[in-house]
SEMAR-900504 format. One record per residue: x, y, z of N, C-alpha, C, O in turn. Coordinates in steps of 0.1 Angstrom, whole numbers, plus 5000, padded with zeros to 4 digits. Each point is the difference from the previous one (the first is absolute). Last residue first. Layout:
<pts>
XYZXYZXYZXYZ;...
</pts>
This chain:
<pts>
928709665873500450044987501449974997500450034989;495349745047501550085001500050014987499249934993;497049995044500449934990501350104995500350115006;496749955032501149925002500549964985501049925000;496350445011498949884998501049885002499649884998;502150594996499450015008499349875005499550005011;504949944959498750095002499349985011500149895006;505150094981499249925005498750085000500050125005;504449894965499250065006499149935002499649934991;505350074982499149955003499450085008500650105004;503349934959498350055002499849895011500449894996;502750004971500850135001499350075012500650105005;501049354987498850115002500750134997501250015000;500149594969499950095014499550085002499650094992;500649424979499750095005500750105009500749955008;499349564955500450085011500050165001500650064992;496149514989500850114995500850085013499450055009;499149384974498950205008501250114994500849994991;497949415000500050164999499950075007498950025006;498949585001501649985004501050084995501249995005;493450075008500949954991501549995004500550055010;495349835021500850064998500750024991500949915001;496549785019499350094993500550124999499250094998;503349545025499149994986499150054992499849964989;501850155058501650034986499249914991500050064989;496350185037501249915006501249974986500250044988;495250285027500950064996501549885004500950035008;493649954981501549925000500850084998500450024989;494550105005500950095015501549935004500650045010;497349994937499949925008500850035014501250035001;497750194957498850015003499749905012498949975005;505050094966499850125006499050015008500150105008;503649544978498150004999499750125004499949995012;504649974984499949884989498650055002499650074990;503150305031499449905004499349924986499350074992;505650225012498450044998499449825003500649904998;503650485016499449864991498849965002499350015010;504950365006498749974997499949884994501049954994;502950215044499949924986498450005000499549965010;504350365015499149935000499449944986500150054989;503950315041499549924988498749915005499749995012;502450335012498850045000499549964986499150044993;504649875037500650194993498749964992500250074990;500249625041500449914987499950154988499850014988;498949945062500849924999500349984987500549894997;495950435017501249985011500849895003500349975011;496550074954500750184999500649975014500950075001;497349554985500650044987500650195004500850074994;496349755037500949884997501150064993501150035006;494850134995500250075011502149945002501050065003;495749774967500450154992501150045016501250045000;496749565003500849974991500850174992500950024993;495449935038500949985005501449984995501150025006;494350064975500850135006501049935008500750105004;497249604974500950084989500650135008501150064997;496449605027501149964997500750084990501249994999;494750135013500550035010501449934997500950085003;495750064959500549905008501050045015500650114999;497650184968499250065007500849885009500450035011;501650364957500449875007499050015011499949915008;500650324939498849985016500649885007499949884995;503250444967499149855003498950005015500250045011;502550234945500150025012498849895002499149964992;505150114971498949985002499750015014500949985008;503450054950499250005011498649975000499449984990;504649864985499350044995499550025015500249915009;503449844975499850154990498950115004500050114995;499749325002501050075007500750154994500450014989;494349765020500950004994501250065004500050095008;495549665016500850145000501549954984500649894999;493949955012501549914996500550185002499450114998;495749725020500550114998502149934998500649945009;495049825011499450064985501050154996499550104996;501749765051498349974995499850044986499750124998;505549805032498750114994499149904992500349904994;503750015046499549934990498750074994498949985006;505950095019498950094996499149894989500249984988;504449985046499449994985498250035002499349975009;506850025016498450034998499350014989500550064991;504449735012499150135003498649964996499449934992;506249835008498349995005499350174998500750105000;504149694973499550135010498349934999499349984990;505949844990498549965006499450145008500650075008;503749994953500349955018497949935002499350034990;504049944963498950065003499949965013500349895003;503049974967500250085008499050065008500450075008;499949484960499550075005500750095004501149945000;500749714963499850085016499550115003500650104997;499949524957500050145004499650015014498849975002;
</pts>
């Protein structure tokens, strides 16, 4: 059986002790400086998809592709907002 499925990269969001489901919203604290980039990313190159997945050690500052599940869930923003303290919504 043959694939038809095209490859698409996108940005990914790796969350702290938090699995997003598909269906389902949620609002998040982006404090990582790589995740606000990845949002910033996702809304001006990719109509503002983006992939959550959640970190293997929650309690570990490894945000590298091993401590990473290899699950996530694909996303889009509907929301974002940068707060006064730099951290973002």
């Amino acid at each position: 059986m043959e694939n038809n499925f095209d490859k698409v990269s996108l940005p990914l969001i790796a969350t702290r002790g938090f699995i997003m489901l598909p269906y389902n919203s949620a609002s998040l604290d982006i404090v990582r400086a790589d995740s606000a980039h990845a949002v910033e990313s996702s809304q001006a190159n990719h109509e503002s998809y983006i992939i959550l997945s959640s970190l293997i050690n929650s309690k570990s500052d490894d945000v590298s592709f091993n401590n990473i599940y290899k699950v996530g869930c694909l996303c889009q923003i509907t929301g974002y907002r940068k707060n006064a303290d730099g951290s973002s919504k």
